[in-house]
C-alpha positions as CSV (number, residue, x, y, z in Angstrom):
1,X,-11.2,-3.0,-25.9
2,X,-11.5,-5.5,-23.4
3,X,-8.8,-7.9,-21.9
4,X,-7.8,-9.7,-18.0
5,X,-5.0,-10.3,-16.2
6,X,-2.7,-7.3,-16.6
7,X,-0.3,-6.8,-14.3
8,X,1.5,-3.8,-12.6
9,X,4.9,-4.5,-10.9
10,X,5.7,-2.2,-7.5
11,X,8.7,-2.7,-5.1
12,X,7.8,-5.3,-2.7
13,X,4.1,-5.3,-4.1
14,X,2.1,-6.3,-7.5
15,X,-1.0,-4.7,-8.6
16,X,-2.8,-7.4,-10.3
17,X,-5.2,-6.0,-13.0
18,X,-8.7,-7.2,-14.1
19,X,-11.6,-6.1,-16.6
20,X,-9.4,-3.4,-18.4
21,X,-11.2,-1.4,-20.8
22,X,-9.1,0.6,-23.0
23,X,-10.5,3.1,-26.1
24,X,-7.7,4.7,-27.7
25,X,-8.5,7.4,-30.4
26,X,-6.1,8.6,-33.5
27,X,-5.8,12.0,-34.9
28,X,-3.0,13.5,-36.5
29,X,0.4,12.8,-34.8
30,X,-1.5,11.7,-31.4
31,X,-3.4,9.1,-29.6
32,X,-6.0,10.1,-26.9
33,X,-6.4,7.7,-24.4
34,X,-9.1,6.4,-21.8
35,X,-8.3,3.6,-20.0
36,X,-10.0,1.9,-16.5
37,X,-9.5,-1.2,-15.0
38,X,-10.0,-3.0,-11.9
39,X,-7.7,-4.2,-9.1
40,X,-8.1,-8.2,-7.9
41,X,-6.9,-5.7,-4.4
42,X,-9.8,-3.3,-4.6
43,X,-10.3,-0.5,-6.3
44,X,-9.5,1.1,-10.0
45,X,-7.3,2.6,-11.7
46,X,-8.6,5.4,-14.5
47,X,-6.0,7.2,-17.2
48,X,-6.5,9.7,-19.6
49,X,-5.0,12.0,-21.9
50,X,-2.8,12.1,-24.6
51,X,0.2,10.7,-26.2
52,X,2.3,12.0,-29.2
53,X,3.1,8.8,-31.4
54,X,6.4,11.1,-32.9
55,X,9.5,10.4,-30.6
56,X,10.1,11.9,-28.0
57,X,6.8,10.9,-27.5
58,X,5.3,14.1,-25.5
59,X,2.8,12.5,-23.4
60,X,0.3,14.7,-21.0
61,X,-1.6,11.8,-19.0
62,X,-3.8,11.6,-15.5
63,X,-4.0,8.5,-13.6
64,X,-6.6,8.4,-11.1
65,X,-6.3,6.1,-8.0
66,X,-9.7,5.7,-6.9
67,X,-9.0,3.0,-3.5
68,X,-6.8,1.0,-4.7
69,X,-5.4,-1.9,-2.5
70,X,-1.8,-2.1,-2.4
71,X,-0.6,-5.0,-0.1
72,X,2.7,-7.1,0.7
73,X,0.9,-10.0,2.4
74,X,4.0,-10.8,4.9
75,X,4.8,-6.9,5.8
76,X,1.7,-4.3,4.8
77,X,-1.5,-3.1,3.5
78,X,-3.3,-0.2,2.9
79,X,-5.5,1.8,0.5
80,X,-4.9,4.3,-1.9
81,X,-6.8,7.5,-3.8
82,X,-5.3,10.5,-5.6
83,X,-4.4,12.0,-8.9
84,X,-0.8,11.5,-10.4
85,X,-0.1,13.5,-14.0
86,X,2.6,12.3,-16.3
87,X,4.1,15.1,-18.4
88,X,6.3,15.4,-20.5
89,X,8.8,13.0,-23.4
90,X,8.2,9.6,-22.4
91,X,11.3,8.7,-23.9
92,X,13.2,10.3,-20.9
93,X,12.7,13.5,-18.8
94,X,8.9,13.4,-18.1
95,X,8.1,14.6,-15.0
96,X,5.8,12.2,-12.8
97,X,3.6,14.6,-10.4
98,X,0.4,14.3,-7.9
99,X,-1.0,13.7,-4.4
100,X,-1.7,10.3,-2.9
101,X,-4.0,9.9,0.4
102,X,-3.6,6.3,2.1
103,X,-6.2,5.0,4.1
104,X,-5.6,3.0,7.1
105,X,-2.2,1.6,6.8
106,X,-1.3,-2.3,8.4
107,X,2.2,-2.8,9.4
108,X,2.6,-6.0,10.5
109,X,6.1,-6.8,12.3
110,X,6.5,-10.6,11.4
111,X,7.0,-13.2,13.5
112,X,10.4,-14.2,14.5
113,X,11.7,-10.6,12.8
114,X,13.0,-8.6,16.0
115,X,16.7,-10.2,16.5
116,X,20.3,-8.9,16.8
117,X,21.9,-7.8,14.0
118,X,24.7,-9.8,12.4
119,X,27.2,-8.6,9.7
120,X,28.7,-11.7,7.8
121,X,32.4,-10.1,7.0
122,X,34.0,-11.1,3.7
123,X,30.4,-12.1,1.7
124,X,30.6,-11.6,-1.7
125,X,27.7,-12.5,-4.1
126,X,28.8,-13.8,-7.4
127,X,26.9,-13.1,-10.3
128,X,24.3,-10.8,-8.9
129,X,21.2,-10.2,-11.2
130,X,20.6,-5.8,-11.3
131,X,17.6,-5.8,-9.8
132,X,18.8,-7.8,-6.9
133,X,22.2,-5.4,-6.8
134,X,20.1,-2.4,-7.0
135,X,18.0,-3.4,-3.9
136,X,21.2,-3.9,-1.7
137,X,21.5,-0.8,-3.3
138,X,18.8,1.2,-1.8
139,X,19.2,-0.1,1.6
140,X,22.9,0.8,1.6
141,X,24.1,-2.6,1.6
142,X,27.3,-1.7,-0.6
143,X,29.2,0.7,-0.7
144,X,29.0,3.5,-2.8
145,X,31.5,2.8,-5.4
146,X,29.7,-0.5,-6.1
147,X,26.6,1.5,-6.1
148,X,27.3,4.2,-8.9
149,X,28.8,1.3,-10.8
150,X,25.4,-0.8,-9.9
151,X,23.4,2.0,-10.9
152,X,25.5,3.3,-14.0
153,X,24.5,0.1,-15.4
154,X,20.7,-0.3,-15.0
155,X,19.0,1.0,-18.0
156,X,15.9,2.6,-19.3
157,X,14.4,6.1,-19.3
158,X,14.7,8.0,-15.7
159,X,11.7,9.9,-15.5
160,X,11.4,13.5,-12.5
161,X,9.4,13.0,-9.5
162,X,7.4,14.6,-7.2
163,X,4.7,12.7,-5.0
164,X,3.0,13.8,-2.1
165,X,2.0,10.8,0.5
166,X,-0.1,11.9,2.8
167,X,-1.4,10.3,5.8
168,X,-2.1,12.3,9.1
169,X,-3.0,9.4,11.3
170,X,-4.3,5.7,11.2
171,X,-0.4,3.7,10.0
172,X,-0.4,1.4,12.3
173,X,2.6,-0.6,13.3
174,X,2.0,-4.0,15.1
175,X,3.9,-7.6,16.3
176,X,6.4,-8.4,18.2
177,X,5.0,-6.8,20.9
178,X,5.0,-3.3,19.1
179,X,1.4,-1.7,19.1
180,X,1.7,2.1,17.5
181,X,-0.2,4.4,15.6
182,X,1.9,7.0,13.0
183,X,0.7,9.9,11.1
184,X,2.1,12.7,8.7
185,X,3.7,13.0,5.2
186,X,6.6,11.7,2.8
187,X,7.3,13.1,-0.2
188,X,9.0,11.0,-3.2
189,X,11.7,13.6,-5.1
190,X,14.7,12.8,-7.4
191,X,14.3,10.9,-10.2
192,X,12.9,7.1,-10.9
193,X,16.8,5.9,-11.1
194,X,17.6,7.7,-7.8
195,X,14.6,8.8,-5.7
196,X,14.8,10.8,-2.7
197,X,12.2,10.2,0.0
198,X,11.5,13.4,2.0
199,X,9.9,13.5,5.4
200,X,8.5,10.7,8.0
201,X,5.5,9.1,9.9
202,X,6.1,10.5,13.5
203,X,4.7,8.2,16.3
204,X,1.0,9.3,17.6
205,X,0.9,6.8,20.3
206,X,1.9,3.8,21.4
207,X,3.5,0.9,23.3
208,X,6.0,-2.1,23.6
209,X,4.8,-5.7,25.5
210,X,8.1,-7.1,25.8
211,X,9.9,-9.6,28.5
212,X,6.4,-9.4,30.3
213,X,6.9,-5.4,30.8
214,X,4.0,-3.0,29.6
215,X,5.9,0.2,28.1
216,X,5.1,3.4,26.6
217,X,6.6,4.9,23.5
218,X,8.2,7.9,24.1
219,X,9.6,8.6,20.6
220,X,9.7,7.3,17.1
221,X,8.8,7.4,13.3
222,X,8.5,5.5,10.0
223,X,10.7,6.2,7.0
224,X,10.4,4.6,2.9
225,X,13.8,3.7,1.7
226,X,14.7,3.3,-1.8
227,X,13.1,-0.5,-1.8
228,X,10.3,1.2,-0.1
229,X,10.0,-1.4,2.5
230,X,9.0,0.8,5.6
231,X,12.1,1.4,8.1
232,X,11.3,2.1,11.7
233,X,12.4,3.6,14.8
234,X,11.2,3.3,18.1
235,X,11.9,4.1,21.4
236,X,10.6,3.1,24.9
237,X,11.8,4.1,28.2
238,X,11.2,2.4,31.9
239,X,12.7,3.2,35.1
240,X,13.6,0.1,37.5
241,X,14.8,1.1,41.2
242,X,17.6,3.6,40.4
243,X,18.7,2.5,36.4
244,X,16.7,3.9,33.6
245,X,16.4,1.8,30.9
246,X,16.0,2.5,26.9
247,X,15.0,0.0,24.4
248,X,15.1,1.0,20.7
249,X,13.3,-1.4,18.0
250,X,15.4,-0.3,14.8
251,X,15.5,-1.3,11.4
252,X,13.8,-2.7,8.5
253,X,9.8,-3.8,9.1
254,X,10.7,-7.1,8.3
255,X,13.5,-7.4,10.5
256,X,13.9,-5.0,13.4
257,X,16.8,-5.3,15.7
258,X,16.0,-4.2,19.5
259,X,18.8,-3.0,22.0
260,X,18.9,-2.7,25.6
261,X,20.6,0.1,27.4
262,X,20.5,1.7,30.5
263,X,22.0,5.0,32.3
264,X,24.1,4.2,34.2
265,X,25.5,2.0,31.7
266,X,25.1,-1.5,32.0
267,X,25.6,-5.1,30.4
268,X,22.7,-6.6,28.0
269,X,22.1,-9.1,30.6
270,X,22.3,-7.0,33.1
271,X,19.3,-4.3,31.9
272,X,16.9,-7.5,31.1
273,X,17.3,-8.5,34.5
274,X,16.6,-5.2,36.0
275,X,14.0,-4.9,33.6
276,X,12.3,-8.0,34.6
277,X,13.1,-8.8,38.2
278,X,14.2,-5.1,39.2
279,X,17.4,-7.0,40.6
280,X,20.7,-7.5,39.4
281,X,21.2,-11.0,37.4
282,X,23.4,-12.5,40.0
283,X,20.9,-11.8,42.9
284,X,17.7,-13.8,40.8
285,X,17.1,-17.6,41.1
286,X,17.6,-20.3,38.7
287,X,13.6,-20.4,38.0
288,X,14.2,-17.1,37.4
289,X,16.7,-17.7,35.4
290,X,14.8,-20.2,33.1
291,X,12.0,-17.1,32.3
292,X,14.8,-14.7,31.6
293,X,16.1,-17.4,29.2
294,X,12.1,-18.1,28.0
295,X,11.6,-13.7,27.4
296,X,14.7,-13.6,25.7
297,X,13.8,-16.9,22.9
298,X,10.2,-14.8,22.6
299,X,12.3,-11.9,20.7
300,X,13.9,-14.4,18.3
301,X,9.7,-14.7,17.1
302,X,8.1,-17.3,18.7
303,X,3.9,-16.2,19.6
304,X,1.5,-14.0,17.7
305,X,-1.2,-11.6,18.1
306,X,-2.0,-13.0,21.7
307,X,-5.3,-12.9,23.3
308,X,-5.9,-8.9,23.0
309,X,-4.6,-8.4,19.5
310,X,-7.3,-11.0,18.4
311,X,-10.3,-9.7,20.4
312,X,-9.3,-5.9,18.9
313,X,-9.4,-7.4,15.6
314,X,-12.8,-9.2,16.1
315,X,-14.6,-6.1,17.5
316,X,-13.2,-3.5,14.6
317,X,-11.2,-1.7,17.0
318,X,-8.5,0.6,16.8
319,X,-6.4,-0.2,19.6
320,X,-7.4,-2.7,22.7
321,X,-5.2,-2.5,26.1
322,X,-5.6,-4.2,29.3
323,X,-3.5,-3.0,31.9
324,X,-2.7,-3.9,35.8
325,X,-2.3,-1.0,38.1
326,X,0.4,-1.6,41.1
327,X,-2.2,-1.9,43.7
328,X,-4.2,-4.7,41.4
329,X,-6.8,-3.2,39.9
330,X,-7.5,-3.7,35.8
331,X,-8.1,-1.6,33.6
332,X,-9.4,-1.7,29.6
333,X,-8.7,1.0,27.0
334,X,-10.8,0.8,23.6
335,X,-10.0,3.2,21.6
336,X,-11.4,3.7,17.8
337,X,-11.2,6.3,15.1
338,X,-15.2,8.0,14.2
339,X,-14.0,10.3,11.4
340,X,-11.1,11.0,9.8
341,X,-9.7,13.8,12.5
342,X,-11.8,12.3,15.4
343,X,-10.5,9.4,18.2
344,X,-12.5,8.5,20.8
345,X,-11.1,6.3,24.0
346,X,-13.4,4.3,26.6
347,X,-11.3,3.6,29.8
348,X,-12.8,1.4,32.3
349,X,-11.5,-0.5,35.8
350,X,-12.0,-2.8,37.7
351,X,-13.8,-0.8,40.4
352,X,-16.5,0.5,38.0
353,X,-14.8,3.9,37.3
354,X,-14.9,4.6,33.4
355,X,-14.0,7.4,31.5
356,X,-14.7,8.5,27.7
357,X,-11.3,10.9,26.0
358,X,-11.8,12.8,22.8
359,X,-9.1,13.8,20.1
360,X,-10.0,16.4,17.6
361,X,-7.1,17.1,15.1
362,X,-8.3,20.4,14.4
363,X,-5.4,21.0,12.2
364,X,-1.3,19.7,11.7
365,X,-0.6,21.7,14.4
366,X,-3.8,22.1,16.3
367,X,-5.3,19.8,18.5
368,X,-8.4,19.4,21.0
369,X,-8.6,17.5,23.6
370,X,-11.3,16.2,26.1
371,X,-12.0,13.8,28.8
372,X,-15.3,13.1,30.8
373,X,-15.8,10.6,33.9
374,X,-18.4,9.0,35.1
375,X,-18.2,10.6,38.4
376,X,-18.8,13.8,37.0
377,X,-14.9,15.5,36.1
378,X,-14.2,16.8,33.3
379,X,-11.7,18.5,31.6
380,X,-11.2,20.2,28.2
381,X,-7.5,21.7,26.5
382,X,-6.4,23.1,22.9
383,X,-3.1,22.1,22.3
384,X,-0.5,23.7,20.0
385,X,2.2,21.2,18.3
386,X,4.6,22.0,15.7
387,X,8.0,19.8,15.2
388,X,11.1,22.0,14.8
């Protein structure tokens, strides 16, 4: 059998199905199945095995994900392979089991997303549809009496699961400023009525262009909520004349919040200024005043990629930085994955002086590391890392 247009629904995402091609066999009290079909997003899906056509219907099935493109064109994309197995009644209690790798992994922050966060006290929505309440739901935008209640009411089977995502490197987050690479694992437990994400995308590197300041992530990671719409956290820390200062992009990938702070503690306004001008925000000028005003209306999302972003994108890079040092001088950074475990780094200045890194990922835990200059250093490490 033949057929088109199928359709698979996923939160925030639809897997749009083409040239399905289905043979379905009877024997006594079964049906053996083999199934592929195309994705319109790349790749193909496979299933096989067996179904019992008695209720509870005891079904033992494989589906193969052989890189398939999942995407939410406003917020992600990536690829996906892997095995998952279905076993068990399909009426209810099945368990759903496997390993998925993702390729790279495209998190775009958009436009006009970082802001403040606002509560709106005394909203109540009238009428709400399930799936909408259950949404709220997983993001923990009701309480949790409402919740139960919410979820006490959705029906259907709720089938076990346990899901390995892995992906050790290559998620990267970017917009707004935010340029970051992620890596590690997330495993999906609980049940399809209640699932349980387990474990996190740690930061690998990265950095934050924001209020014309160039700074380093220090710390950070991306989570799946129950809508799985990724959540992230991310810190960067700067020092200006005797105040350090701590920004912290927070929240949903479609709409991060950002705060200021500083030790010793200081106003809002007070940490941009130092942050820009290094001076406090009675001592700048009224031009200065009117930039202040212009980096603060660029975090409510107006811009985009920027000069940089684009040329990374053109040349099939990984990550594209151009830096100034304090006394002047430029430098460029290209940096690009050539395996799955291996990133290489180009550094060059203005003065001629280049140097080529090397990152091995020998292991989770074990990592290599070497650098070489064109004026003949070198320098070569092993490097032992393991989160506690």
């Amino acid at each position: 059998m033949t057929t088109r247009g199928a359709g698979v629904a996923l939160p925030n995402a639809k897997l749009a199905l083409s040239d399905v091609n289905a043979n379905v066999s009877l024997d006594c009290g079964g049906a053996q199945i083999s199934m592929t079909a195309g994705v319109y997003t790349g790749g193909q899906i496979a299933i096989n095995g067996r179904v019992e056509l008695d209720p509870p219907f005891q079904s033992d099935l494989a589906i193969d994900l052989r890189g398939v493109g999942i995407t939410d064109p406003a917020l992600y994309s990536t690829t996906a392979d892997g095995r998952i197995t279905f076993n068990g009644p399909a009426a209810g209690g099945a368990t759903i089991a496997g390993t998925v790798n993702l390729g790279e992994v495209n998190v775009r922050v958009p436009d006009g997303a970082i802001s403040s966060g606002v509560d709106l006290p005394g909203l109540r929505h009238v009428n709400e549809p399930a799936d909408v309440r259950q949404t709220r739901a997983f993001a923990d935008l009701i309480s949790n009496g409402a919740s139960q209640s919410g979820a006490a009411g959705a029906g259907g089977p709720a089938y076990d699961l346990s899901i390995l995502i892995n992906a050790p490197s290559r998620i990267f987050i970017r917009g707004r400023g935010l340029d970051a690479e992620l890596g590690g694992s997330l495993r999906l437990r609980g049940t399809t009525k209640n699932i349980v994400p387990e474990g996190q995308f740690d930061l690998i590197r990265g950095r934050l262009d924001i209020l014309g300041k160039r700074l380093t992530l220090t710390d950070g990671y991306l989570r799946m909520r129950g809508s799985f719409e990724p959540y992230l956290y991310l810190v960067a820390e700067t020092t200006s004349g005797e105040v350090q200062i701590i920004i912290v992009v927070e929240g949903p990938a479609s709409q991060p919040d950002i705060t200021f702070s500083s030790q010793p503690e200081l106003p809002e306004d007070q940490v941009l200024s130092q942050l820009i001008f290094e001076r406090d925000i009675s001592q700048i000028s009224a031009f200065q005043a009117l930039q202040l005003a212009s980096a603060v209306a660029t975090l409510a999302g107006k811009g985009g990629d920027g000069v940089v972003g684009k040329l990374r994108s053109s040349f099939g890079l990984d990550d594209l930085d151009v830096t100034t040092g304090p006394d002047d001088t430029t430098q460029v950074r290209a940096g690009k994955y050539l395996s799955e475990n291996v990133y290489s780094e180009v550094e060059v200045d203005s003065e001629g002086q280049s140097q080529i890194n090397l990152n091995l990922d020998i292991n989770k835990n074990l990592k290599a590391k070497g650098s070489f200059g064109a004026g003949g250093d070198s320098g070569l490490g092993i490097f032992f890392e393991k989160d506690y």
